[in-house]
N, C-alpha and C positions, 0 to 999 in steps of 0.2 A: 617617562614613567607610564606603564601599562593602565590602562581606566579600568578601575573597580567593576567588574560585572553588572553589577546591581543597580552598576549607572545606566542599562542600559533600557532597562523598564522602571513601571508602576505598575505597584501593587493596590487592588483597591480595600481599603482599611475594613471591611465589613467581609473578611473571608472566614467563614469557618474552620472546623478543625477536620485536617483534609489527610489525619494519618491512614497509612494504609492505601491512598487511592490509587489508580490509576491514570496515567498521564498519555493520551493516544496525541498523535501528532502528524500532521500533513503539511508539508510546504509546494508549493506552488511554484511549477518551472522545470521541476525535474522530470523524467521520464513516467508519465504516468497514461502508458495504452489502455485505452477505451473510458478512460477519465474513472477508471476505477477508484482512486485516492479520494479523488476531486467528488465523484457522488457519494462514498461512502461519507467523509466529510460533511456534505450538505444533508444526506439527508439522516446526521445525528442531530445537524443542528434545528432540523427542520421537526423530526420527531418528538422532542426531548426539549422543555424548557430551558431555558437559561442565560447565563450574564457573563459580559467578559467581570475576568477578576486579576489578571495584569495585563499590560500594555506595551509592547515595544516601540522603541525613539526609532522607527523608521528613515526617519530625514536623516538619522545619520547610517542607514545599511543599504539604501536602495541608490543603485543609478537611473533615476527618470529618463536622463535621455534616451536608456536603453528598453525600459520599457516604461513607457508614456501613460500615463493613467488618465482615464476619460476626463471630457470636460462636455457639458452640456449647452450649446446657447440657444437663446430661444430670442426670434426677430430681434432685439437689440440688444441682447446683454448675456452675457454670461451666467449662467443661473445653479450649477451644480459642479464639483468637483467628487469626482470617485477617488479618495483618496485613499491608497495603499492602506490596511492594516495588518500585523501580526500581533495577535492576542491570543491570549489563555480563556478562554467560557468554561464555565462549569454548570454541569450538568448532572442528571440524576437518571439514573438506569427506572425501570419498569418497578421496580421494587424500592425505590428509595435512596439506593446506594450514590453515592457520589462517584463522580470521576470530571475530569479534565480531559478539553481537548486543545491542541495547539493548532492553529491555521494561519494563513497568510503566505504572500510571495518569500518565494527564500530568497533570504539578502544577496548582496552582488557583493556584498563587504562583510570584513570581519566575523568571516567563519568564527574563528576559536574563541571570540568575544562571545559571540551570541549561544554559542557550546555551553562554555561555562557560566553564562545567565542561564539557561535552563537548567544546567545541575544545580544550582542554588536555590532556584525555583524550586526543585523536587527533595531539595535538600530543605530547607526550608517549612517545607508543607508534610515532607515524609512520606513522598511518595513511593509505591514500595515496586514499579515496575512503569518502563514507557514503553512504547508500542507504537511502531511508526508501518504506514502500510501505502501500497504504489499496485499500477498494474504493470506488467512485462508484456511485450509480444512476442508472440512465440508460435511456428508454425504446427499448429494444433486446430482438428475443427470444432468447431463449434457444433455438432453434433454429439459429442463424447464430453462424457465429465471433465468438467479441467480443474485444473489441480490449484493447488495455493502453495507455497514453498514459505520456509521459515529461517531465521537464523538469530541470533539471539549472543549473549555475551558469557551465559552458561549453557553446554551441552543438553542440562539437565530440560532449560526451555524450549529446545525447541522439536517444535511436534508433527514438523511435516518437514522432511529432509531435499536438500537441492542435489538436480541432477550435476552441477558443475563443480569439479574439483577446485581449482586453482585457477583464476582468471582476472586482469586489471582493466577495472571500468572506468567511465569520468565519476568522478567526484561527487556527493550530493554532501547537502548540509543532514540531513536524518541518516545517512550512513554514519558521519561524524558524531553526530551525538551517539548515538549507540556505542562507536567505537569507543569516546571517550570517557562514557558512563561506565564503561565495561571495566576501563583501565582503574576510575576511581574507585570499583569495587561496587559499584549498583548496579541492577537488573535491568536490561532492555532489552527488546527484540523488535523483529521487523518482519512482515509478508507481503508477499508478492505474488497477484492473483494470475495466471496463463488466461493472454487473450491473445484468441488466431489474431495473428498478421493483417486479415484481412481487415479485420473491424476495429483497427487498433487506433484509429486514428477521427472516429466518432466515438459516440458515449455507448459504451456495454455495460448496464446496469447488473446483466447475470454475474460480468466481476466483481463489482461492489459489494451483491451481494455473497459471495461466495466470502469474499474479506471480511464482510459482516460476521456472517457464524465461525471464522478463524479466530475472530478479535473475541468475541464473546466465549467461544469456547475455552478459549488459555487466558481470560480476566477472567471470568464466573460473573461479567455483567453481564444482566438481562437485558437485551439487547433489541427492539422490535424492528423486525425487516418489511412487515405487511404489506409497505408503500413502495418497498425494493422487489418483492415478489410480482407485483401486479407490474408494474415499469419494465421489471425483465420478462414476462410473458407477454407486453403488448410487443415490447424489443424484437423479441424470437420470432415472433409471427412475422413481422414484418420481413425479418430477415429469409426466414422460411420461403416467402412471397416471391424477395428476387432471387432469390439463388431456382425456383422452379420457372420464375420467366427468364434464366439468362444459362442457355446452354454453358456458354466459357466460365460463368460464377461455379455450376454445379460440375463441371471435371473437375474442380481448382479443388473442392470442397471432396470429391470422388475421391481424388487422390491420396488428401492431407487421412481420410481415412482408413485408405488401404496403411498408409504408413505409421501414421499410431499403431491401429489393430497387429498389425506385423512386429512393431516396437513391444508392446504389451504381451503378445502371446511368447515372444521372447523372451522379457522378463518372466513370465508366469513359469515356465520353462526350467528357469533356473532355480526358481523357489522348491525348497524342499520343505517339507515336518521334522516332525521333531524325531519320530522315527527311522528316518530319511538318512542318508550317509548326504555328507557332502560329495559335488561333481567334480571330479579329476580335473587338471589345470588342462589336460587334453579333451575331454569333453567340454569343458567351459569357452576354449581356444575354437571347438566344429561346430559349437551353437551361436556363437558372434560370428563363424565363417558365413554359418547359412542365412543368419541376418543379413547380413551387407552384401551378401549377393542377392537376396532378394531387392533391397535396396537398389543396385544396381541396374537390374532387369527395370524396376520398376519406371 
């Protein structure tokens, strides 16, 4: 017999009334370049007061052997365990407003349990939209605006469109919930901040914050990044730094620009007004020819 969802948390009895909020969510494990997920995460929690307000029975979703969570000893004894959580905090925007955010390692067990405890959760509380968000790498430099991509369970949500048609990735648990929110008929979406390749595998705070004003822009919570601003310009500098002392860093970076700038003035190419006729399927066919062979050359 399937376990009740609801088996799978605690709720803390002193929750207010959370209609309307927003539900943002991060798990831990899945693809997230330049820890963008991961700082924007910390630093809501770090900005922004707050309490967990439910609880997940991790002992029954995590495999430890697979990943071992700290133990501290000190000369003879064992003195601290870092014990896994995933929990619900809630918190309160610049103005007052509530909202939720979900954190913790994504389980190793019982995807579709832990699914439908979150719908319940949002079902529950009336929540009236979730919002899950990651970094991607992607060969772009870091000299040029990068972009944030969206996708969501109504057309109508989503505000920054992805370059990829049709494509099958691994698995994540915030894909699932989205998917399955969607099917129930509630609102979710997800963004995914572009970080070069190169820096994808340290922390790029400029992702974070880029995900920051995505997240706030499509909730309407007031959102403070001031501590992501300064983090990302100490970041850049540094960055700045090696890429002028490391000849091979600055071709690698040389390059990724020619190739955007070439991408972009391409697209721009193809844009018309409103005035504008649209471009014959044969001029559309000679301005992706002249792309890709400049690609080519390149």
């Amino acid at each position: 017999m399937a376990q009740d969802p609801e088996e799978l948390f605690e709720v803390d009895s002193d929750v207010p009334d959370l209609t309307g909020a927003v539900l943002l969510h991060h798990f831990e494990g899945f693809m997230d370049a330049g820890s963008a997920g991961g700082t924007l995460a910390e630093h809501l929690l770090e900005a922004h007061e707050h309490r967990v307000v439910a609880r997940f029975d991790v002992d029954d979703l995590m495999d430890y052997r697979a990943r071992r969570p700290s133990m501290t000893y000190a000369t003879d004894r064992w003195e601290h365990y870092d014990a896994p959580e995933l929990v619900v905090h809630l918190l309160h925007d610049a103005v007052g407003s509530p909202f939720l955010l979900l954190t913790g390692p994504e389980p190793d067990r019982r995807w579709e349990a832990v699914t439908q405890a979150v719908i319940a959760l949002v079902e529950r509380w009336g929540v009236r939209l979730a919002v899950g968000f990651h970094g991607l790498p992607m060969g772009v430099p870091h000299t040029r605006e990068l972009t944030v991509i969206s996708h969501a369970t109504r057309p109508e949500l989503v505000v920054e469109r992805s370059p990829f048609n049709r494509v099958q990735v691994p698995g994540n648990l915030g894909a699932l919930v989205e998917l399955r929110m969607g099917e129930a008929g509630l609102d979710a979406m997800g963004f995914a901040a572009y970080v070069p390749h190169y820096l994808a595998q340290g922390s790029y705070p400029a992702a974070a914050l880029n995900l920051l004003r995505s997240v706030a822009k499509a909730t309407g919570l007031a959102l403070s990044g001031d501590a992501l601003v300064e983090s990302a310009r100490r970041t850049d500098a540094e960055i700045a730094r090696q890429v002028a002392e490391s000849s091979e860093v600055a071709q690698v970076v040389e390059a990724l620009e020619r190739q955007y700038d070439a991408f972009t003035q391409a697209s721009e190419n193809l844009l018309v007004g409103e005035d504008e006729s649209l471009p014959s399927a044969d001029e559309l066919g000679a301005e992706f020819e002249r792309f890709l062979a400049e690609q080519q050359r390149d």
